[in-house]
N, CA, C and O atoms as CSV, one atom per row, in Angstrom:
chain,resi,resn,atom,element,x,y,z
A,1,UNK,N,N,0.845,-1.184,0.000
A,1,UNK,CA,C,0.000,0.000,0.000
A,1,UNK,C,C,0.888,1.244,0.000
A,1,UNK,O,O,1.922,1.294,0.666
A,2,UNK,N,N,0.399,2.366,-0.861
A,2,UNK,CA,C,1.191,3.382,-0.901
A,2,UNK,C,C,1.193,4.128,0.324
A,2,UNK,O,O,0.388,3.743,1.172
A,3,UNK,N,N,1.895,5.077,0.594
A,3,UNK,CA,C,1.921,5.919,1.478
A,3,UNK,C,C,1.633,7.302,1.104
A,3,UNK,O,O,1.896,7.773,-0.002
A,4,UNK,N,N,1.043,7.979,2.137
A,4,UNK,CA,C,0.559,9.458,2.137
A,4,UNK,C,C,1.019,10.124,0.932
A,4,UNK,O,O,1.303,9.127,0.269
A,5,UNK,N,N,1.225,10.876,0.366
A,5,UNK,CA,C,2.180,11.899,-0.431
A,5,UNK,C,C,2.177,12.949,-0.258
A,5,UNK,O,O,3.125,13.405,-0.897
A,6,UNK,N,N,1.570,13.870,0.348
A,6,UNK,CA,C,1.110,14.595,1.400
A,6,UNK,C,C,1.282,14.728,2.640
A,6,UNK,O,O,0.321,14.826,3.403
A,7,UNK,N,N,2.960,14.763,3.191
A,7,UNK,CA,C,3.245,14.717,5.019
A,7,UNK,C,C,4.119,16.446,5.591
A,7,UNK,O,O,4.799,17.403,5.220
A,8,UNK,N,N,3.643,16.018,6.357
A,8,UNK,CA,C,4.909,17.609,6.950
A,8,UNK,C,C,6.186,17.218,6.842
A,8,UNK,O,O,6.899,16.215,6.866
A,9,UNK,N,N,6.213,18.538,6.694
A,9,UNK,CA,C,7.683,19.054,5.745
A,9,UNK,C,C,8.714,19.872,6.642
A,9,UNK,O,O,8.039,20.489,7.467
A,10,UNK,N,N,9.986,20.117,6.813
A,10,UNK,CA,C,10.431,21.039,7.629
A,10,UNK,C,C,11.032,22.072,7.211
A,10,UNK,O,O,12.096,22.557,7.597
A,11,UNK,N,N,9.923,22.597,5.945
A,11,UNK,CA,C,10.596,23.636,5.183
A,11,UNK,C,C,9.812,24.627,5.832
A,11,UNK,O,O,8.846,24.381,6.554
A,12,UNK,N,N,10.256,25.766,5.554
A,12,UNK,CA,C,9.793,27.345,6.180
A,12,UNK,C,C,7.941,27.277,5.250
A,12,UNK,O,O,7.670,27.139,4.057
A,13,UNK,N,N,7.000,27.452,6.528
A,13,UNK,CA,C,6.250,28.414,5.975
A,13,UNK,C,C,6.502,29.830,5.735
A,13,UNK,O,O,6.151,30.150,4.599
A,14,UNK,N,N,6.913,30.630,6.308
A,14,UNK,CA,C,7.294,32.083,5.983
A,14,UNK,C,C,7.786,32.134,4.720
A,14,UNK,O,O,7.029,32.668,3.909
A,15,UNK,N,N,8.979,31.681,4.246
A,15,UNK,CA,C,9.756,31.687,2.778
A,15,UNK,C,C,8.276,30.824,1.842
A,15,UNK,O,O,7.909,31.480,0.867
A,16,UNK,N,N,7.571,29.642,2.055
A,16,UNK,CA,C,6.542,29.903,1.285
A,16,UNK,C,C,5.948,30.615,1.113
A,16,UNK,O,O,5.645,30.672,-0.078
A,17,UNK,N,N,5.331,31.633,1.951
A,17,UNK,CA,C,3.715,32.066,2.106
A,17,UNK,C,C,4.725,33.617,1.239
A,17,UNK,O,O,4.212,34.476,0.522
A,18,UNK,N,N,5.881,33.539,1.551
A,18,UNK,CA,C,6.713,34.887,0.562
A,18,UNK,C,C,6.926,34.751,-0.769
A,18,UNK,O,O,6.991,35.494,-1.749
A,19,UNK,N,N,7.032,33.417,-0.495
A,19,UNK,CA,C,6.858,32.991,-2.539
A,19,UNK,C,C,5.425,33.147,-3.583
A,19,UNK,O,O,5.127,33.106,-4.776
A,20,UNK,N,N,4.765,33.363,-2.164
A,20,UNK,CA,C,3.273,33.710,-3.525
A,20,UNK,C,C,3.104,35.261,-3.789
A,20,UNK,O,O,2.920,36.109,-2.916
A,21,UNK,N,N,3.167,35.401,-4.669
A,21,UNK,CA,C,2.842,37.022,-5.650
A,21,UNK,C,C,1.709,37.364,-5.387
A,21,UNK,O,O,0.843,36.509,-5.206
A,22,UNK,N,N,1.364,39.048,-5.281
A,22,UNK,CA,C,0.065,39.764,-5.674
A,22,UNK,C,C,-0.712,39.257,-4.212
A,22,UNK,O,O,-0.185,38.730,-3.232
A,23,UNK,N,N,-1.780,39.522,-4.378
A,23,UNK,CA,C,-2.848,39.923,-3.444
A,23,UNK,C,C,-3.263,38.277,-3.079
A,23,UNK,O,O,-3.988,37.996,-2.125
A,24,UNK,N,N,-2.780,37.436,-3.839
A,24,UNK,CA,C,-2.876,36.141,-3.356
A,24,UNK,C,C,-2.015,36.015,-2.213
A,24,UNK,O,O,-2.506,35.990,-1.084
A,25,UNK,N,N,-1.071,35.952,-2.357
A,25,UNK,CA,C,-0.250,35.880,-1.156
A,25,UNK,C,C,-0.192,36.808,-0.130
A,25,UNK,O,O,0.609,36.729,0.801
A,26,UNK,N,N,-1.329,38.020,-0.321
A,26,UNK,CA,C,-1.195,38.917,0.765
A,26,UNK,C,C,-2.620,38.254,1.821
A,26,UNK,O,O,-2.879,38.407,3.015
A,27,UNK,N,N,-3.168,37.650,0.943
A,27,UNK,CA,C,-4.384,36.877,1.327
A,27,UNK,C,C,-4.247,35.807,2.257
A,27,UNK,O,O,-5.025,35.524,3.167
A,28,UNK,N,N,-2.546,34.900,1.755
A,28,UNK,CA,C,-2.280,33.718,2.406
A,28,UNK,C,C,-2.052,34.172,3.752
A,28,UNK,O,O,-2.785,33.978,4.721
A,29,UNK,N,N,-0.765,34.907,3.706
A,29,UNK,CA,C,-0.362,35.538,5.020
A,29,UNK,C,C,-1.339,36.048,5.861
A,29,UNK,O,O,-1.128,35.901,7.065
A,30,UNK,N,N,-2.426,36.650,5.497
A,30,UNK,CA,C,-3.183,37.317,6.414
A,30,UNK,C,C,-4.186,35.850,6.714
A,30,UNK,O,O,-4.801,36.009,7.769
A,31,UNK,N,N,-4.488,34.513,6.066
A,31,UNK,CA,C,-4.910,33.830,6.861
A,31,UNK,C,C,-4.502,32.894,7.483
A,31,UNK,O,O,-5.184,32.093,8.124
A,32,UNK,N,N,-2.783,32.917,7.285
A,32,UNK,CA,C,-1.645,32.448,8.167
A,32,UNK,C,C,-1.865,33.065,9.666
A,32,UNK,O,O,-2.340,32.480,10.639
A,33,UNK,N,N,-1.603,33.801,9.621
A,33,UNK,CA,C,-2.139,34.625,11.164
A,33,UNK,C,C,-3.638,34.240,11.544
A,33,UNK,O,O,-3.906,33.345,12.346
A,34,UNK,N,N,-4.502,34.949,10.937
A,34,UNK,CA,C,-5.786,34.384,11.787
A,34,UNK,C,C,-5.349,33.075,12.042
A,34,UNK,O,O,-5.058,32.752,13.194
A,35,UNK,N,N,-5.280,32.398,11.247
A,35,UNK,CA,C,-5.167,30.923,11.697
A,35,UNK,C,C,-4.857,30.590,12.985
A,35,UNK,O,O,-5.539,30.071,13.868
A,36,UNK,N,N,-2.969,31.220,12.942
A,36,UNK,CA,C,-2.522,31.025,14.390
A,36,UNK,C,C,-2.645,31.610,15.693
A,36,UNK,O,O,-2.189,31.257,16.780
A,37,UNK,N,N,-3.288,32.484,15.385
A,37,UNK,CA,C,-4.327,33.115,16.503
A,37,UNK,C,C,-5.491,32.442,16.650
A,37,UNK,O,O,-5.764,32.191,17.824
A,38,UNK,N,N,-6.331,32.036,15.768
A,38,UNK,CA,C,-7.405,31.441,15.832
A,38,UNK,C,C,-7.404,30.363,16.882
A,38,UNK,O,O,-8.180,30.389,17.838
A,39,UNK,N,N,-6.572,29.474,16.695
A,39,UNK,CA,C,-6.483,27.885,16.776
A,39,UNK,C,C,-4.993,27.723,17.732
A,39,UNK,O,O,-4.536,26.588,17.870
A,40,UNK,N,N,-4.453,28.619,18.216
A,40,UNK,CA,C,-3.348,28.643,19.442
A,40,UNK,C,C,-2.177,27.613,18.568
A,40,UNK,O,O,-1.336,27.088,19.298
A,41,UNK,N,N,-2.101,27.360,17.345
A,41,UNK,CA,C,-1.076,26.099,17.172
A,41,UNK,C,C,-0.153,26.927,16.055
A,41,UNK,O,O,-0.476,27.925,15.411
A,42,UNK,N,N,1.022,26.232,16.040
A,42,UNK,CA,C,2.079,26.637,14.888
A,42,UNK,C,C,1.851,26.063,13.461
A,42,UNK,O,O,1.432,24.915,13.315
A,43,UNK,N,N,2.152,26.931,12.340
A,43,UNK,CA,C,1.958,26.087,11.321
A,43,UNK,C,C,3.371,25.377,10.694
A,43,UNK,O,O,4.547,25.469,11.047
A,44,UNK,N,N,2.762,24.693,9.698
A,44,UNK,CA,C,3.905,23.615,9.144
A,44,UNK,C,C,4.074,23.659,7.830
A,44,UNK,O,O,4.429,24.799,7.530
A,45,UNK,N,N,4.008,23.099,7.074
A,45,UNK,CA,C,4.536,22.897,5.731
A,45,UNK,C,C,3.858,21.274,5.748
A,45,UNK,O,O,4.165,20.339,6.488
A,46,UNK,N,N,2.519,21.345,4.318
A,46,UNK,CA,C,2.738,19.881,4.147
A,46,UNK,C,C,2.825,19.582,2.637
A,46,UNK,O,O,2.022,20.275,2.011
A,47,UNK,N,N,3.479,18.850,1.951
A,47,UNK,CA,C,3.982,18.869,1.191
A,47,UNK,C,C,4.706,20.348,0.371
A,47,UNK,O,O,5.531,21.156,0.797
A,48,UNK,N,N,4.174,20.285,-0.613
A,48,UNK,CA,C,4.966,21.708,-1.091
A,48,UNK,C,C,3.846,22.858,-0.808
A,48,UNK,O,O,4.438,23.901,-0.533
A,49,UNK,N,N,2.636,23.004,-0.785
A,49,UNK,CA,C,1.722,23.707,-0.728
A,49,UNK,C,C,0.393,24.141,-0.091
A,49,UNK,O,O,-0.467,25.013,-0.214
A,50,UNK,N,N,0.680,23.082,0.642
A,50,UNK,CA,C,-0.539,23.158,2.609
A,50,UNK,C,C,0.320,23.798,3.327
A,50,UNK,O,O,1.532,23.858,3.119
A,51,UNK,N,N,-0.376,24.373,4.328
A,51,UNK,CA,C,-0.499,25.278,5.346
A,51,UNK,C,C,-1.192,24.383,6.500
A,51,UNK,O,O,-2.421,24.409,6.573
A,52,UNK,N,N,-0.348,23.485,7.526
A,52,UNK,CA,C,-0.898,23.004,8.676
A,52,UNK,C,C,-0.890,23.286,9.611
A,52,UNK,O,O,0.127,23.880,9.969
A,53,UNK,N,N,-2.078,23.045,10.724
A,53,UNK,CA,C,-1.339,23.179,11.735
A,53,UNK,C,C,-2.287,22.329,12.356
A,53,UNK,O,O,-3.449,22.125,12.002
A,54,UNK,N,N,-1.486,21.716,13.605
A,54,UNK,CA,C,-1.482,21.107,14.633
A,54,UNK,C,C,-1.408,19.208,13.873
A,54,UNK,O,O,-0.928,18.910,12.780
A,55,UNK,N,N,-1.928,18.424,14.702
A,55,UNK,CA,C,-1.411,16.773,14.469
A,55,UNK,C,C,-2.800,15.889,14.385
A,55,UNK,O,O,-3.562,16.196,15.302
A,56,UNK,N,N,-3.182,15.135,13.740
A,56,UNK,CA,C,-3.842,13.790,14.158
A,56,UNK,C,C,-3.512,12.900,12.949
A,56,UNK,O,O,-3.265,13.046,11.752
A,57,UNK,N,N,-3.661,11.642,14.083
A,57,UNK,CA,C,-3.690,10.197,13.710
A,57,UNK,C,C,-5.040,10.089,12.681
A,57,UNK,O,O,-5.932,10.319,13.498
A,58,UNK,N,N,-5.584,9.922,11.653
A,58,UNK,CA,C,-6.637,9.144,11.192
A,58,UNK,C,C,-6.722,7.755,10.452
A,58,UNK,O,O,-6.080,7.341,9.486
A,59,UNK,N,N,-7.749,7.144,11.229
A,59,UNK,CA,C,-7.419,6.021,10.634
A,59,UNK,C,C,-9.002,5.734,9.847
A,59,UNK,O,O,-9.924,6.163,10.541
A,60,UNK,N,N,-9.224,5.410,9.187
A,60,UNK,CA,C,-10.318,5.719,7.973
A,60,UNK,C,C,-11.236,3.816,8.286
A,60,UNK,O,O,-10.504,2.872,8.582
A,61,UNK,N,N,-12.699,3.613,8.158
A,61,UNK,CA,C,-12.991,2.542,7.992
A,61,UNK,C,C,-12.088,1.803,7.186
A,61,UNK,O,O,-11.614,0.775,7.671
A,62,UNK,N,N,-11.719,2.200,5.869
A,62,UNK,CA,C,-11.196,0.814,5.057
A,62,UNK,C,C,-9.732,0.344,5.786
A,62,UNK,O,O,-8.942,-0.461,5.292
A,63,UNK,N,N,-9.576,1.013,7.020
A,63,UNK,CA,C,-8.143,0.360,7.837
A,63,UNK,C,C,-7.375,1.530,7.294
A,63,UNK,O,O,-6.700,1.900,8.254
A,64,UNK,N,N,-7.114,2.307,6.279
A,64,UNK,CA,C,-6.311,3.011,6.105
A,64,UNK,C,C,-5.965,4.157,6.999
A,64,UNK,O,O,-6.827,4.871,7.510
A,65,UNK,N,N,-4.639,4.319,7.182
A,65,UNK,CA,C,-3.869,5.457,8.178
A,65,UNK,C,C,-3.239,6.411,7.694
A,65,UNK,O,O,-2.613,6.271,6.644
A,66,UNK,N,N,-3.279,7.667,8.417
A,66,UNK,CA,C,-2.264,8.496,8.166
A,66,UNK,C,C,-2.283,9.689,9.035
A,66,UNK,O,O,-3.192,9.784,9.859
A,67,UNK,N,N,-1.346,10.651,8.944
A,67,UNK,CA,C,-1.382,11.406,9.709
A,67,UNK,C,C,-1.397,12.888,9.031
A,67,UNK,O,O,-0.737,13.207,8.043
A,68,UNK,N,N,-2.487,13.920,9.931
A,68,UNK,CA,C,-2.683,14.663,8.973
A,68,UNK,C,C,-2.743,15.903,10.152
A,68,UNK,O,O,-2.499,15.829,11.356
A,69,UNK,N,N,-3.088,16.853,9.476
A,69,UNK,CA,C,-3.313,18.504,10.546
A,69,UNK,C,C,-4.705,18.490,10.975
A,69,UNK,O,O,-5.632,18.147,10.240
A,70,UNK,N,N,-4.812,18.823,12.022
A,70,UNK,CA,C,-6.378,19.346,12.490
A,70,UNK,C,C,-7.031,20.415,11.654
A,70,UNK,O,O,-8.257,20.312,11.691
A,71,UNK,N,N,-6.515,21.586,10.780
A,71,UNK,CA,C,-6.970,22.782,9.896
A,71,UNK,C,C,-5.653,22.924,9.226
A,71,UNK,O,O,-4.504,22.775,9.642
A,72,UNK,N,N,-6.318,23.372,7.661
A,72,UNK,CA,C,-5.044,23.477,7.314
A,72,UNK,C,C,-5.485,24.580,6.319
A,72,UNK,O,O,-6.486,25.213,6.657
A,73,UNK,N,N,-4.845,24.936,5.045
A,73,UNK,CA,C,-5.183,26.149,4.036
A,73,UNK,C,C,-3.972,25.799,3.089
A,73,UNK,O,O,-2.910,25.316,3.482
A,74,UNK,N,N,-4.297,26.126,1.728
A,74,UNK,CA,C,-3.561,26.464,0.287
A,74,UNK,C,C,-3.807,27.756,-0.366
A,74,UNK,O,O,-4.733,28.558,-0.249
A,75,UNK,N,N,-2.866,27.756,-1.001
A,75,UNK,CA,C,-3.535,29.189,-1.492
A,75,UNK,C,C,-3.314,28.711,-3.189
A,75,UNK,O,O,-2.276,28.374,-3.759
A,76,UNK,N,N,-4.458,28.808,-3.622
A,76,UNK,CA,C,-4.521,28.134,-4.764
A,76,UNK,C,C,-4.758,29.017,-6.272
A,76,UNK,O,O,-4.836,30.219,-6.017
A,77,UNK,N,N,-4.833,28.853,-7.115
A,77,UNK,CA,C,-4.599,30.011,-8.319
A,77,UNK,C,C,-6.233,30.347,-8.248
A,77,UNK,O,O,-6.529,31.537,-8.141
A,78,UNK,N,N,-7.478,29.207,-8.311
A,78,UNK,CA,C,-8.961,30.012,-8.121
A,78,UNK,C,C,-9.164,30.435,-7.056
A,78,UNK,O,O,-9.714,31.536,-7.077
A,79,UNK,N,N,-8.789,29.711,-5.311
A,79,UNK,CA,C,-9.068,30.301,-4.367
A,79,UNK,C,C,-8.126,30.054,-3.518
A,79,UNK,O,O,-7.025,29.526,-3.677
A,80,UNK,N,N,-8.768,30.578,-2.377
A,80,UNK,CA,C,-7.844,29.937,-0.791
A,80,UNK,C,C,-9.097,28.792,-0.722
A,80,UNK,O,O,-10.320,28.924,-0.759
A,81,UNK,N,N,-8.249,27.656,-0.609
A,81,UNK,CA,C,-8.962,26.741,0.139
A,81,UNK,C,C,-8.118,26.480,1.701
A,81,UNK,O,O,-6.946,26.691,2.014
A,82,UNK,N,N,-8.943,26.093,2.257
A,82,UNK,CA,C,-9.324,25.690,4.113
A,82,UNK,C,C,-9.774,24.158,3.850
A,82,UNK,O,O,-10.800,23.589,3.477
A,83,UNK,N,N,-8.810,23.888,4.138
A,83,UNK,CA,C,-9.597,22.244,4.822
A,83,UNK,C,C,-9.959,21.452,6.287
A,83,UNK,O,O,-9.366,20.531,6.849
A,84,UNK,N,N,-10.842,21.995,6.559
A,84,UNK,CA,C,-11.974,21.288,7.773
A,84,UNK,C,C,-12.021,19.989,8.106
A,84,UNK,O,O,-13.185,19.698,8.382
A,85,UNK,N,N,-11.282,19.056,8.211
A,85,UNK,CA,C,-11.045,17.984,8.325
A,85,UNK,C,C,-11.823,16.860,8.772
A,85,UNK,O,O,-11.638,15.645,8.706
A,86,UNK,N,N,-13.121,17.873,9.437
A,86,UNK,CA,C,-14.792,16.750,10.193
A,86,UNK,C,C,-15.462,17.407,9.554
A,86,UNK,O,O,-16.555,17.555,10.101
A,87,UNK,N,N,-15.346,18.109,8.260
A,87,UNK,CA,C,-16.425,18.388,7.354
A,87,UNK,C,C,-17.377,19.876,7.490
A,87,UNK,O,O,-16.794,20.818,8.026
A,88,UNK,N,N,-17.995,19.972,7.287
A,88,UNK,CA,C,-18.915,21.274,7.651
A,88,UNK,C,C,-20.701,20.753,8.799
A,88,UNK,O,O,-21.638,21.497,9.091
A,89,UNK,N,N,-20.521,19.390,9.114
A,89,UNK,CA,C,-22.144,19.484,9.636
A,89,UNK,C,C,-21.796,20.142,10.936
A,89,UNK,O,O,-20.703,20.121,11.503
A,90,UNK,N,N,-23.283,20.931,11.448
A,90,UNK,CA,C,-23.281,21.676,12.272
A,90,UNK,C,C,-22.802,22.950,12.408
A,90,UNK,O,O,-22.990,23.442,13.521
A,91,UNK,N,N,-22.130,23.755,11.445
A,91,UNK,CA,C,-21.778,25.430,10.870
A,91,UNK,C,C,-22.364,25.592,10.196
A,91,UNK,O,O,-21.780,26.085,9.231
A,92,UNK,N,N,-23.965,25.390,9.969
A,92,UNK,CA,C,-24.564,25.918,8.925
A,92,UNK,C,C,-24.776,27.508,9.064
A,92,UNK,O,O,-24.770,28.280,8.104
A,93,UNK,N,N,-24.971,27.894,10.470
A,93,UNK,CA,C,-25.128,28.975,11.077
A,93,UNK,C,C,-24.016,30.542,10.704
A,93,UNK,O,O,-24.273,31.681,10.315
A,94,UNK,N,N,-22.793,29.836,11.062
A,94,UNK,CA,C,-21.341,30.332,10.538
A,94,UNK,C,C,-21.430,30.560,9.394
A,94,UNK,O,O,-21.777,31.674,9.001
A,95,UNK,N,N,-21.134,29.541,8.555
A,95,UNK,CA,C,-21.184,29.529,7.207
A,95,UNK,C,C,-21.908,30.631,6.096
A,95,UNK,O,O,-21.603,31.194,5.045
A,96,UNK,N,N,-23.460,30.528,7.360
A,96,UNK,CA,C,-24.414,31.257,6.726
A,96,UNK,C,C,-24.086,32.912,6.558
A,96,UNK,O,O,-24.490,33.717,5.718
A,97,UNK,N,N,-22.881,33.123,8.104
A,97,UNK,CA,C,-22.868,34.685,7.726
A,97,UNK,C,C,-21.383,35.056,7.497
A,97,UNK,O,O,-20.894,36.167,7.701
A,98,UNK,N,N,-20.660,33.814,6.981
A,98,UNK,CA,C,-19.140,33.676,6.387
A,98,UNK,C,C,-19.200,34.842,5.619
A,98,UNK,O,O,-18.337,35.645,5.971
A,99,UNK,N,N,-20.106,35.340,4.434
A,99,UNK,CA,C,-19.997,35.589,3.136
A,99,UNK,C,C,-19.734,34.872,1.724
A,99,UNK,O,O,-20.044,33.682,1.783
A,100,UNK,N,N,-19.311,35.217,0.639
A,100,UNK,CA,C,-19.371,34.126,0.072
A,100,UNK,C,C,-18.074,33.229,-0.595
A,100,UNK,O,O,-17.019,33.582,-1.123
A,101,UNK,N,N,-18.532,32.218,-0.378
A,101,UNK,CA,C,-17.831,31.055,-0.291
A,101,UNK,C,C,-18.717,29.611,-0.820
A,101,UNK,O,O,-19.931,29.489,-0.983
A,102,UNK,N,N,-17.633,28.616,-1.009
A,102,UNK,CA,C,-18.241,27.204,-1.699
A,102,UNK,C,C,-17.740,26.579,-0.851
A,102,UNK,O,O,-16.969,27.094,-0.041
A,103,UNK,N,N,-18.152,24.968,-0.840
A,103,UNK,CA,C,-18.012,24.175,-0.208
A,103,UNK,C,C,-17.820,23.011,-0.704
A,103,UNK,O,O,-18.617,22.741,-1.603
A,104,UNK,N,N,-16.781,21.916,-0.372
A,104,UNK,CA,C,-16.658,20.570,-0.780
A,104,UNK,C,C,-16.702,19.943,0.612
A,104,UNK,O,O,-16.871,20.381,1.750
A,105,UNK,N,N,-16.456,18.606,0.007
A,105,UNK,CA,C,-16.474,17.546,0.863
A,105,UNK,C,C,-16.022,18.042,2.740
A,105,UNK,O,O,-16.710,18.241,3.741
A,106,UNK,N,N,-14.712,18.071,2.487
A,106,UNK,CA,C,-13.840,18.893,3.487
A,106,UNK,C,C,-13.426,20.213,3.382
A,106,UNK,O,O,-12.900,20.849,4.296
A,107,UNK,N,N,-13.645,20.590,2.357
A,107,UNK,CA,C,-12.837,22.130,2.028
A,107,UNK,C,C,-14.022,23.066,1.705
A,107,UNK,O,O,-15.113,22.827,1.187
A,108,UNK,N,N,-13.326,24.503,2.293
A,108,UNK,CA,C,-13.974,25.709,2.060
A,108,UNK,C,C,-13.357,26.365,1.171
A,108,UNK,O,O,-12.137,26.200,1.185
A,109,UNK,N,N,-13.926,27.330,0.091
A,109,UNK,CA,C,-13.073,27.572,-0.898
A,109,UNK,C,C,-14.047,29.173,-1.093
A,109,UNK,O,O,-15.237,29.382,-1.325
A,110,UNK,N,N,-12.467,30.383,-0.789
A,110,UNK,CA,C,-12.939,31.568,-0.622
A,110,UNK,C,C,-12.395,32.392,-1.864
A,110,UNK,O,O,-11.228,32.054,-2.065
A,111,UNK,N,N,-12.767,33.226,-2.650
A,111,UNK,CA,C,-12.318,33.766,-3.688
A,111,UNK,C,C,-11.482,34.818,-2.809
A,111,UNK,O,O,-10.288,34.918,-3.094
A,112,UNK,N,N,-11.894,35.465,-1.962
A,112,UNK,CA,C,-10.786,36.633,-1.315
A,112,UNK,C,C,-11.234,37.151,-0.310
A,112,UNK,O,O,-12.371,37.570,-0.090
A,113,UNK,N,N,-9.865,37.121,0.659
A,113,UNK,CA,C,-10.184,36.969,2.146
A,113,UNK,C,C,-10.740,38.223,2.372
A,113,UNK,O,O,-10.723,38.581,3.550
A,114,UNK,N,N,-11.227,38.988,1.564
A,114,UNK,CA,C,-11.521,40.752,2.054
A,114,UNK,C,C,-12.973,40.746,1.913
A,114,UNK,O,O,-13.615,41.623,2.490
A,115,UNK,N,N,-13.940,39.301,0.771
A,115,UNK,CA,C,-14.677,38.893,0.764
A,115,UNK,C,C,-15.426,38.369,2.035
A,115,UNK,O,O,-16.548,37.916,1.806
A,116,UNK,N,N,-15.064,38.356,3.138
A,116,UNK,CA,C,-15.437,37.237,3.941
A,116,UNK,C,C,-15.496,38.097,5.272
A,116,UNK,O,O,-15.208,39.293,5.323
A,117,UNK,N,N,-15.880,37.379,6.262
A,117,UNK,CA,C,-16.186,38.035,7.894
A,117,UNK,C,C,-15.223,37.372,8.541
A,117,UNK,O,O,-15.499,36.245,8.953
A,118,UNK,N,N,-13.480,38.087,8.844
A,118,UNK,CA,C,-12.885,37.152,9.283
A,118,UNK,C,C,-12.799,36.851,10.742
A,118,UNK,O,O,-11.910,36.077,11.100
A,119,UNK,N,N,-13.616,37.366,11.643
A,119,UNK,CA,C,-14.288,37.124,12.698
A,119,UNK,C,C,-15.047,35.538,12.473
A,119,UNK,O,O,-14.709,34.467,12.976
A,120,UNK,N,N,-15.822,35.740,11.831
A,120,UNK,CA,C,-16.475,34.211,11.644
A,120,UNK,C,C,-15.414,32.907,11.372
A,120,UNK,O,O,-15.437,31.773,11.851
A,121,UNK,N,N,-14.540,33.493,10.470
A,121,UNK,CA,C,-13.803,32.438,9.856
A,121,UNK,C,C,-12.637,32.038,10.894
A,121,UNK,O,O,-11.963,31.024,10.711
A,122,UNK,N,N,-12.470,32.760,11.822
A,122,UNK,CA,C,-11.570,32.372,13.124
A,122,UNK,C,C,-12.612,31.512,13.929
A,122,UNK,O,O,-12.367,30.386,14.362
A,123,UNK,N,N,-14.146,32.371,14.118
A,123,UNK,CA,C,-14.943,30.921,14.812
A,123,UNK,C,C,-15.221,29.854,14.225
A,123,UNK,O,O,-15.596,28.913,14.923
A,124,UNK,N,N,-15.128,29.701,12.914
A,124,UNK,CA,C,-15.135,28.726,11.969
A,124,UNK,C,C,-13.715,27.877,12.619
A,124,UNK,O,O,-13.980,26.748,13.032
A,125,UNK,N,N,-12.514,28.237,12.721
A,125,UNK,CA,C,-11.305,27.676,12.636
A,125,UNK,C,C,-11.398,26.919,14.055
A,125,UNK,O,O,-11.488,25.701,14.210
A,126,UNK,N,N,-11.358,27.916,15.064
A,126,UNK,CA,C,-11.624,27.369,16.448
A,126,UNK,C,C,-12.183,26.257,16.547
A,126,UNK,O,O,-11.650,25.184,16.829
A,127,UNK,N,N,-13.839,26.583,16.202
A,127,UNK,CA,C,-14.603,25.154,16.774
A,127,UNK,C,C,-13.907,23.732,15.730
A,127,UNK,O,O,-13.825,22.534,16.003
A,128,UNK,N,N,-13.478,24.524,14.447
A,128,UNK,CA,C,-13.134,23.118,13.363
A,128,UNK,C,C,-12.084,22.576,14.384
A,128,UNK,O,O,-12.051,21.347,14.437
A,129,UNK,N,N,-11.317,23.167,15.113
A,129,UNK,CA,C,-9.672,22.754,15.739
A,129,UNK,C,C,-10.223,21.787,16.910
A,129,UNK,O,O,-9.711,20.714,17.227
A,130,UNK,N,N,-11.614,22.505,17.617
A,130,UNK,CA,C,-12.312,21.683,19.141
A,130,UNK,C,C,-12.883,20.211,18.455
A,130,UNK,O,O,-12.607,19.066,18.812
A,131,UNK,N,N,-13.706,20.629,17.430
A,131,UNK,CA,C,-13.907,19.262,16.971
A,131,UNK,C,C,-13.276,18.364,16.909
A,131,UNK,O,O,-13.419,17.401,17.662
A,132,UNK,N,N,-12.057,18.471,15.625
A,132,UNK,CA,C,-11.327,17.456,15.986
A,132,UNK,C,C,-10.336,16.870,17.389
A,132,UNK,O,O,-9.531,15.939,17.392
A,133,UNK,N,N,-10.710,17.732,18.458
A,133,UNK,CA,C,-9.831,17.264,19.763
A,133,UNK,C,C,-10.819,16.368,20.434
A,133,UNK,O,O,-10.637,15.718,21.464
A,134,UNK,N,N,-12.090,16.446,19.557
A,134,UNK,CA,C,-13.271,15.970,20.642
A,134,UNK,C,C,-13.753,16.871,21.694
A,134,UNK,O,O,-14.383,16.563,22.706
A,135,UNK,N,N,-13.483,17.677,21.425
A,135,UNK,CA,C,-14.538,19.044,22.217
A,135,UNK,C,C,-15.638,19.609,21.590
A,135,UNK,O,O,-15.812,20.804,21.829
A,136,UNK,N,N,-16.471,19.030,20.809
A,136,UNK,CA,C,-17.454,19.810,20.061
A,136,UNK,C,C,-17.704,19.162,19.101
A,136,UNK,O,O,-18.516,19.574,18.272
């Protein structure tokens, strides 16, 4: 069985989040911070282009394992995506006064962080971080 391809890295977030150009990367950085304010944890590097932070074990019904971040973010050429890692049930509320934004499976996907209520999106981050500790 293959392994992850996708693990933390011990390369600089800072020298990444400096490598992205234009208002994208002024976007990353500014939700580099909320983040780590949000959610009290340091971020990481996972592979070449996540933004993690903090640790868990998952181990998936089909037996499969790996280890992944509690919240994480990309900054991607259509959006910033956020990945929520227990999904969105129960923020319908949040969500509702996020602004606008899409939604996948696990991921939130924001066209621009100036778009958005980043008050919400820190309570968004928080409870996503309690959830996965099993607080919420």
């Amino acid at each position: 069985m293959a392994g992850n391809k996708t693990v933390r890295t011990d390369a600089s977030v800072d020298d990444y989040l400096a490598g992205i150009a234009g208002s994208r990367g002024d976007d990353a950085r500014e939700l580099n911070d909320l983040l780590t304010e949000a959610t009290g944890l340091r971020p990481a590097l996972w592979g070449s282009s996540i933004v993690g932070f903090g640790d868990r074990h998952l181990v998936y019904d089909s037996g499969r394992e790996l280890d992944w971040f509690q919240i994480g973010f990309a900054a991607r050429k259509q959006a910033l995506t956020l990945y929520l890692t227990e999904g969105f049930e129960g923020y319908d509320e949040l969500l509702g006064r996020l602004g606008p934004h899409t939604t996948g499976v696990g991921c939130l996907y924001v066209k621009r962080l100036s778009d958005v209520d980043s008050a919400v999106l820190a309570e968004l981050a928080k409870r996503s971080v309690q959830h996965t500790r099993g607080g919420g």
